[in-house]
C-alpha positions as a Python dict, from the first residue, in 0.01 Angstrom:
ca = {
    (1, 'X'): (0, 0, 0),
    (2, 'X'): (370, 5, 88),
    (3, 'X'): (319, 99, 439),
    (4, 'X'): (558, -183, 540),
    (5, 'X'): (749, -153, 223),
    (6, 'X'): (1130, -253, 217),
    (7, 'X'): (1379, 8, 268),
    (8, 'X'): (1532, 112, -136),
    (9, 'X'): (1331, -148, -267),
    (10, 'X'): (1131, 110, -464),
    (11, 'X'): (813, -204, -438),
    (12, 'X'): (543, -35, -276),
    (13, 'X'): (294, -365, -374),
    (14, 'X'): (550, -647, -208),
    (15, 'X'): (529, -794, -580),
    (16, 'X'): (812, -1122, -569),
    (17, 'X'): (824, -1097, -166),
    (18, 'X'): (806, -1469, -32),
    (19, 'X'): (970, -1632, 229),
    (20, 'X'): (1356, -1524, 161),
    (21, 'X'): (1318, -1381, -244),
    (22, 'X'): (1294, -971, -219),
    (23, 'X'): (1284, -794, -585),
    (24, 'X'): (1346, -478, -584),
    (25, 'X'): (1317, -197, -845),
    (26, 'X'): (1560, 102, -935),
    (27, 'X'): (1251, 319, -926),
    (28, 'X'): (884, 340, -911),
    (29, 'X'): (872, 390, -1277),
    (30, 'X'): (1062, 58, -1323),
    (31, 'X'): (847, -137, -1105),
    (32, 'X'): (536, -17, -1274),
    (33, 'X'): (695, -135, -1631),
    (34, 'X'): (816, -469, -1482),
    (35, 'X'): (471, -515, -1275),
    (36, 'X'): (225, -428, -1593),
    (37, 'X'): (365, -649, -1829),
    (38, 'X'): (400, -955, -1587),
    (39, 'X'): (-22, -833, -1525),
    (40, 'X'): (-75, -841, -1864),
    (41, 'X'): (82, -1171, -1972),
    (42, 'X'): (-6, -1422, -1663),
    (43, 'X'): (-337, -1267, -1590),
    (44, 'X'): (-530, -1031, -1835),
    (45, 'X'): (-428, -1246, -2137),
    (46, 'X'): (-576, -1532, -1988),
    (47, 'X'): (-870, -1344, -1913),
    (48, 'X'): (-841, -1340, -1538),
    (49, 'X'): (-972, -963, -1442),
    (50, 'X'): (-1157, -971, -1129),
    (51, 'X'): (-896, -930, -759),
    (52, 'X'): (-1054, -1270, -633),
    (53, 'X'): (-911, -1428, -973),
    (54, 'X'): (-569, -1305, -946),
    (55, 'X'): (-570, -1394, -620),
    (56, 'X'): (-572, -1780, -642),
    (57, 'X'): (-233, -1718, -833),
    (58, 'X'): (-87, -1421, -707),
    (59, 'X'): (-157, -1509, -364),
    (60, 'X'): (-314, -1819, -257),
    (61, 'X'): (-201, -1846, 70),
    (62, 'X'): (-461, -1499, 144),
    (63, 'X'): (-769, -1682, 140),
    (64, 'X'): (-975, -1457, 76),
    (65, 'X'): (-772, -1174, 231),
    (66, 'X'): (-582, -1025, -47),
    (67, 'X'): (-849, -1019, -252),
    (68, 'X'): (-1135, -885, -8),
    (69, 'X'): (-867, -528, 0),
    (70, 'X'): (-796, -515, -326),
    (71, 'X'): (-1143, -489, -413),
    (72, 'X'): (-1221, -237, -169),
    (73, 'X'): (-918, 2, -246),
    (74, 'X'): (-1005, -56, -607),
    (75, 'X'): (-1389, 55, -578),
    (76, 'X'): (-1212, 352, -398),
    (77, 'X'): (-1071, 465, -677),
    (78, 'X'): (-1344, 359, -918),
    (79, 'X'): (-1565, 609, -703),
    (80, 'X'): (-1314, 916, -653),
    (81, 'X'): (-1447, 1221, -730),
    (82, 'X'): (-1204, 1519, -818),
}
């Protein structure tokens, strides 16, 4: 949630940070654009929709971590109330 996000790399979701490979964005805006349409073709085309899913691609090495947060923060906003 980009709490230990790196400094001007305007990637608040470490999206493309493993061992030494950093991307950064020019903005947020950017990143969003760049973010969605990698989303859309390597996982929601190929009908993978659920965090736990995405996970065994995004992130394997969680087990179980990754997904267990996104889940939560998602049902978060699912349930917000304004």
């Amino acid at each position: 949630c980009g709490k230990a996000m790196i400094p001007n790399s305007y990637n608040a979701w470490g999206y493309g940070i493993y061992g030494d490979t950093v991307t950064k964005f020019t903005s947020y805006e950017h990143a969003l654009e760049v973010m969605s349409k990698d989303l859309k073709k390597n996982f929601f085309d190929k009908g993978l929709v659920e965090p736990c899913e995405f996970e065994k691609r995004y992130t394997p090495p969680s087990k179980g971590r990754w997904c267990k947060s996104i889940k939560y923060f998602r049902d978060q906003m699912i349930g917000f109330k304004n």
